[in-house]
N, C-alpha and C positions, 0 to 999 in steps of 0.2 A: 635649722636642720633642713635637709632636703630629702621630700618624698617621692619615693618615685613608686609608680603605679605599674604592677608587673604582671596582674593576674585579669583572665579574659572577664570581660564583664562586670570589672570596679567602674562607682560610678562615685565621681566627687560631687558634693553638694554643701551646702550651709547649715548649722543648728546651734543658735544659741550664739554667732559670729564666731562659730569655728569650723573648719573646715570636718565636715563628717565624710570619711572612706568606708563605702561600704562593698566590701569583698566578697563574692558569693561563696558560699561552701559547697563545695565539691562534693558531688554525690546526691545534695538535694535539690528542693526545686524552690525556690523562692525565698531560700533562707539564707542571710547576710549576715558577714560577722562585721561590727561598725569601731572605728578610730576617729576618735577627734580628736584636733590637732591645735592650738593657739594660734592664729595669723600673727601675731607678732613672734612668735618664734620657728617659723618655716619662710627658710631665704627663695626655694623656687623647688619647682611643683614640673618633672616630668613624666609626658605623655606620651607613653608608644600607641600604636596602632589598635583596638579593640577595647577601649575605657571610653568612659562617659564625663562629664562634666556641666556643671549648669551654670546658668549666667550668673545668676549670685555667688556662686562661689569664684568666678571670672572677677565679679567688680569688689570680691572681699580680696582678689587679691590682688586690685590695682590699688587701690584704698592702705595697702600696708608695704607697696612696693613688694610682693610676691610676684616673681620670674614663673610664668609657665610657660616650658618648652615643652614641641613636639616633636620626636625622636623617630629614627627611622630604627630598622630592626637589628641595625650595628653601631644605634647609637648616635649617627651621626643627627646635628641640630635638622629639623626641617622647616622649622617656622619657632615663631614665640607671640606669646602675648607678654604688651609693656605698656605701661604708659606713655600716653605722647609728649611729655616735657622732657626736654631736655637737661635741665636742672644743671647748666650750665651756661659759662659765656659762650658765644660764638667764635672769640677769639681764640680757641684753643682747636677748630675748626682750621680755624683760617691758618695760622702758625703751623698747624700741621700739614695742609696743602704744600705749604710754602718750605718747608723740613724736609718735603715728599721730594725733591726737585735739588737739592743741593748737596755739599758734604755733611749738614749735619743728619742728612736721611742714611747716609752712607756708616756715621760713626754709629748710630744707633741702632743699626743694623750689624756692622762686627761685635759691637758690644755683645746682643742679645744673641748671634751666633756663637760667639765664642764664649760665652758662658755656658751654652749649650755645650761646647765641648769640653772643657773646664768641668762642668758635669759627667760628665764621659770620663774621663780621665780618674776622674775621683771616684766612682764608682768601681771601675775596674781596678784601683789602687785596694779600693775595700776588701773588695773579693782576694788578693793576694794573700791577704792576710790568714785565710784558713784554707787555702789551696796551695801547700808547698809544691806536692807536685806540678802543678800549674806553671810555678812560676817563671821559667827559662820563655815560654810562650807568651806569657800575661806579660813580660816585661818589653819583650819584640812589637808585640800590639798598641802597650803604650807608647814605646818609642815612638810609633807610626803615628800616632793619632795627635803624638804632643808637635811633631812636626808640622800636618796640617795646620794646628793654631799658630805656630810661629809663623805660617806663609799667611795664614789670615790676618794675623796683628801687622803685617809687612806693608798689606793690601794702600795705596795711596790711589788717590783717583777725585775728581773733582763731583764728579756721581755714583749714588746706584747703581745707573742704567751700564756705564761704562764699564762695569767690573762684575757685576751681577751673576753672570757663565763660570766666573772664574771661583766668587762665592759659594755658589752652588757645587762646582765637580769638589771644591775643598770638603763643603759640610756630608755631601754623597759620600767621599771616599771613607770620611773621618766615620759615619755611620754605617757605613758598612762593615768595615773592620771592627768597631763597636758591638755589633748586632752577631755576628761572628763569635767572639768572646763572652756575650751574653747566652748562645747556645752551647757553648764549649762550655758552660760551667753548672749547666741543667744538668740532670739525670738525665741520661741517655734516652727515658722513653717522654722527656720533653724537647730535646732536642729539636731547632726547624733550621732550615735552608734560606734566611735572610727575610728582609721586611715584606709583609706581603699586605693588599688590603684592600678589599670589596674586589673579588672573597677574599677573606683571609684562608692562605695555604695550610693552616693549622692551630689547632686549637690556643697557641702561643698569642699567635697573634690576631686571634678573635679574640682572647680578651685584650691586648694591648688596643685595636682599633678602638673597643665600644669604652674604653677608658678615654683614648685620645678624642674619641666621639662626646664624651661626657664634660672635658675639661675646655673644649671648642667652647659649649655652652657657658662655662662659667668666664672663661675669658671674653667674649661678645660683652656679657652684664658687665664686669667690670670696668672694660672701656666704656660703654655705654654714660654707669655712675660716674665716672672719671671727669666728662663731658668729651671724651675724643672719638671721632668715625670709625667705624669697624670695617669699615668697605675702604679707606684711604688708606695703603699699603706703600711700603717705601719701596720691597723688593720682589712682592709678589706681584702678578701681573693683576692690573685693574679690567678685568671681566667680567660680563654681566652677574650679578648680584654675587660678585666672588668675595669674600669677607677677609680681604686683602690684609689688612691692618692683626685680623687675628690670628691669619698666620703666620706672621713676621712675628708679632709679640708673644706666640707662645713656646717658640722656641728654648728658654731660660726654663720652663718650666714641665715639659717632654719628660724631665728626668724623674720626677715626682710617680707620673704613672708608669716609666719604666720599673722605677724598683719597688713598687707598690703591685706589679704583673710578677718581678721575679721572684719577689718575696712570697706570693701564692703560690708560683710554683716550684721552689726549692723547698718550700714547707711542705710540698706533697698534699697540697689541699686541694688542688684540682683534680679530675678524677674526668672519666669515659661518658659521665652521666652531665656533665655541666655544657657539652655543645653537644650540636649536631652536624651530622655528614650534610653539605647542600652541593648545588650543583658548583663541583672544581673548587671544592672550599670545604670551611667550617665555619658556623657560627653559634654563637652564645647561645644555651633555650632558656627557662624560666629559671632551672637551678644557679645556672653561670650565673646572668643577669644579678641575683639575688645575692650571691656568693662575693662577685664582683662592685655590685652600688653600697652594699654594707661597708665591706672594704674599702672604698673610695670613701665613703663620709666620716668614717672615721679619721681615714687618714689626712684630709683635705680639714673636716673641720670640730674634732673633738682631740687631736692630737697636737699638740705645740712643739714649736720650733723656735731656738733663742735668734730672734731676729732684731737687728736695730735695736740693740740694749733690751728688749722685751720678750719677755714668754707672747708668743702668733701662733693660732692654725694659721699653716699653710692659705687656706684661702684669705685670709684679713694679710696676709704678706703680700698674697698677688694684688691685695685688692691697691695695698701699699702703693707696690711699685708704679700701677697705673695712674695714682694720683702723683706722684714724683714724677713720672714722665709728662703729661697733662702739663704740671708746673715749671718743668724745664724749658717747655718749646715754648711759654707765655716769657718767662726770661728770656729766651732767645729772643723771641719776635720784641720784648719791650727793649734789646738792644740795638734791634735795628733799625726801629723807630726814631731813638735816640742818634745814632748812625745816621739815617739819611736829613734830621734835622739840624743836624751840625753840618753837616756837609751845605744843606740850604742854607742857614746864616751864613 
């Protein structure tokens, strides 16, 4: 499970080697309502702005591989405590440097975009289905978007680097017409005007950020576990401490907290009271926040999905793919090996 600490002046600590939450109650002075928790069954533990935590409950949770992140107020990661092993070879490092720089940094990258839109596509096909009216519009949209993916499967190039602009205006356009038709099928008093973030222009998209915010975090850990760089990116740009590799990779998986946002709000479960007005924006207060991490943990990881012959949450799928990809670039690299030692005999 995953805890997330919402309310001003929770402080996490140890009791008995379980993580004890103790939330103050409102109204009084010095009285705490308390949760404990099993360390072995809490995967990571975030931290916004105004909670506490003690060093033993820090080293209970390196002691069981518990992920504590620290969260800014839209979510986004700001830091983490992990352990420092790697719990991996170095070669999947290296193989990945070496992926970063050629065409198979390039296939791995349409793949994982164009799934991205493939997602897209299948979404708005869903929606078709209980929107008749819709449909003469919903069909013009997909034609658009399915075109993008043809010009992207098209894409040849011996690099990333060489083609990357042209990657880019394809997945922009594809996601803008996307995001378009995801407003076109709110209720009118959900409705927004395209992506927007830090501020988010509307409540839509304060919660889609502090989701995309939250799913940042869990993609980091699984590359992490995986043993591949989160900072080693094929197509994002390598900036100082930019987490290059998790943007690229979380592409395929956007779609989860997209309909995981639309679903809250075609259900009419969001409401006036879940953000707030801030300056040229909106963002989440403590009802969103609560409204929104229930919602994700369920759907992330008490929910299953028929994956690879198997009933998965969603997150043991991601966790999935990051070890398949991890084992492909060591294949790759164990071919090349083979490759330049044939070439030397």
């Amino acid at each position: 499970m995953q805890l997330f600490i919402n309310t001003y002046g929770t402080y996490v600590h140890v009791k008995d080697e379980m993580f004890e939450i103790r939330v103050p109650v409102e109204g009084e002075t010095k009285e705490y309502r308390k949760h404990h928790f099993s360390a072995k069954k809490v995967t990571n533990i975030l931290m916004p702005k105004s909670a506490a935590l003690s060093t033993d409950a820090v080293i209970l949770a390196l002691k069981h591989n518990v992920d504590i992140v620290f969260v800014d107020f839209d979510g986004q990661p700001l830091g983490r405590v992990w352990h420092s092993k790697l719990g991996s070879t170095t070669r999947i490092r290296k193989a990945q440097l070496e992926a970063s720089m050629g065409q198979e940094g390039l296939k791995w990258i349409i793949d994982w975009v164009g799934t991205k839109i493939e997602n897209q596509i299948e979404l708005i096909s869903d929606l078709k289905k209980h929107r008749q009216s819709m449909r003469e519009y919903l069909d013009t949209r997909l034609a658009q978007i399915k075109n993008m993916h043809v010009s992207l499967c098209q894409i040849k190039s011996q690099s990333v680097k060489e083609v990357a602009d042209t990657i880019r205006g394809l997945e922009g356009t594809s996601g803008r017409l996307y995001f378009e038709v995801l407003s076109s099928s709110l209720p009118e008093i959900y409705r927004f005007n395209g992506r927007s973030s830090r501020p988010a222009k509307d409540p839509f998209n304060a919660f889609l950020n502090y989701a995309y915010g939250i799913l940042y975090g869990k993609i980091e850990k699984c590359l992490i576990i995986a043993g591949l760089d989160p900072y080693l990116g094929f197509m994002h740009r390598d900036d100082y401490n930019q987490l290059s590799m998790v943007f690229d990779f979380i592409e395929p998986y956007r779609i989860y907290c997209d309909t995981l946002v639309f679903r809250l709000f075609s259900a009419k479960k969001v409401n006036k009271s879940h953000t707030d007005a801030i300056t040229q924006g909106f963002s989440l207060n403590k009802n969103g926040k609560e409204l929104l991490v229930n919602a994700f943990n369920n759907y992330f990881d008490t929910d299953t999905i028929r994956y690879r012959g198997r009933n998965q949450t969603r997150s043991n799928a991601i966790q999935m793919d990051a070890h398949a990809f991890a084992n492909a670039l060591l294949k790759s690299d164990a071919r090349d090996v083979l490759e330049i030692k044939t070439e030397t005999i």
